[in-house]
N, C-alpha and C positions, 0 to 999 in steps of 0.2 A: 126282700132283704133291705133294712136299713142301711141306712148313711152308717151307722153303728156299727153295724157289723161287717163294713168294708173298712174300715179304718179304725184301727186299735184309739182306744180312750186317748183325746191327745198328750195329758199332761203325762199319763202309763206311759205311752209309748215314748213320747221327751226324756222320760226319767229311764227307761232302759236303754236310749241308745245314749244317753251322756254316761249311761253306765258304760257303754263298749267302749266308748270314745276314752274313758279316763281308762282302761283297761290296756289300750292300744299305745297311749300316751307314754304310760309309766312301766309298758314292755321294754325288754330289751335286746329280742332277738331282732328287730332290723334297726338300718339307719336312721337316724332321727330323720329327716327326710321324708323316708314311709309314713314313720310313724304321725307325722304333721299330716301327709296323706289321707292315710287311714283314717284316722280320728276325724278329720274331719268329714272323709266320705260317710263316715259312723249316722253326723244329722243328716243327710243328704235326705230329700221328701220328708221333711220334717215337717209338722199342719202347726200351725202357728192360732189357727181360728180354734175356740174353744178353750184356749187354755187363758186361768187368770190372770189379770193383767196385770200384776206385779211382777210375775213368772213371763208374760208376752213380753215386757219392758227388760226383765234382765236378759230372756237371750235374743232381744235386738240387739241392746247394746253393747253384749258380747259378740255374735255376728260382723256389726258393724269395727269392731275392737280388730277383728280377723280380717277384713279386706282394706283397712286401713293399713297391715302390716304386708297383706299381699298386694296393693298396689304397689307397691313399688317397683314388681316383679312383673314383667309379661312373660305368665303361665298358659302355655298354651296346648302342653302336653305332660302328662305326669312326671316325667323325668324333667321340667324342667325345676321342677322342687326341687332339686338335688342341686341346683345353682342358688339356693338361699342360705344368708349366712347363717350360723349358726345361732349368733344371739336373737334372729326372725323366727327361727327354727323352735326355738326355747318359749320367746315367748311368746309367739300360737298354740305351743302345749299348756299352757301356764293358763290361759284365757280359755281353753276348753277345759280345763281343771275345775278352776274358778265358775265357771257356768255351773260344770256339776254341782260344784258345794251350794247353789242357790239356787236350785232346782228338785234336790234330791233330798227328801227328808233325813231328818239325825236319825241316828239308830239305840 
């Protein structure tokens, strides 16, 4: 068995979980809270090796866009997302949004 065939195609695999992540984002059966959660547990083992570097470049510096708005916050347990204000809230869904659109082919 390949390296291949243990790990989905990276850039596939990046492009279906930004797909759950903006799915989870723009739900609206939980709290925004979850949903900042979720979406981002969505990249969680996400392979960064193999994918092009244009594609490597935007979601570092979307990544880095995300713990730039989570530092502020000492997260130490899920709930404690639920003590972020809302406009933090917003715009880590907005910055997982924006990954997708420059990751995900047009249709």
């Amino acid at each position: 068995m390949g390296m291949s065939d243990i790990v989905a195609e990276p850039l596939t695999d990046l492009q279906r979980r930004a797909k759950e992540a903006v799915a989870i984002a723009d739900g609206r059966a939980l709290p925004t809270w979850q949903r900042v959660l979720h979406s981002l547990q969505a990249f969680s083992g996400t392979q960064l090796t193999g994918l092009p570097p244009k594609i490597n470049r935007a979601v570092e510096k979307h990544f880095v866009a995300v713990n730039r708005v989570l530092g502020k916050y000492e997260l130490e347990k899920k709930e404690d997302y639920e003590r972020m204000s809302e406009t933090d809230l917003q715009e880590i869904l907005n910055i997982v949004k924006d990954l997708a659109t420059k990751i995900t082919p047009a249709k």
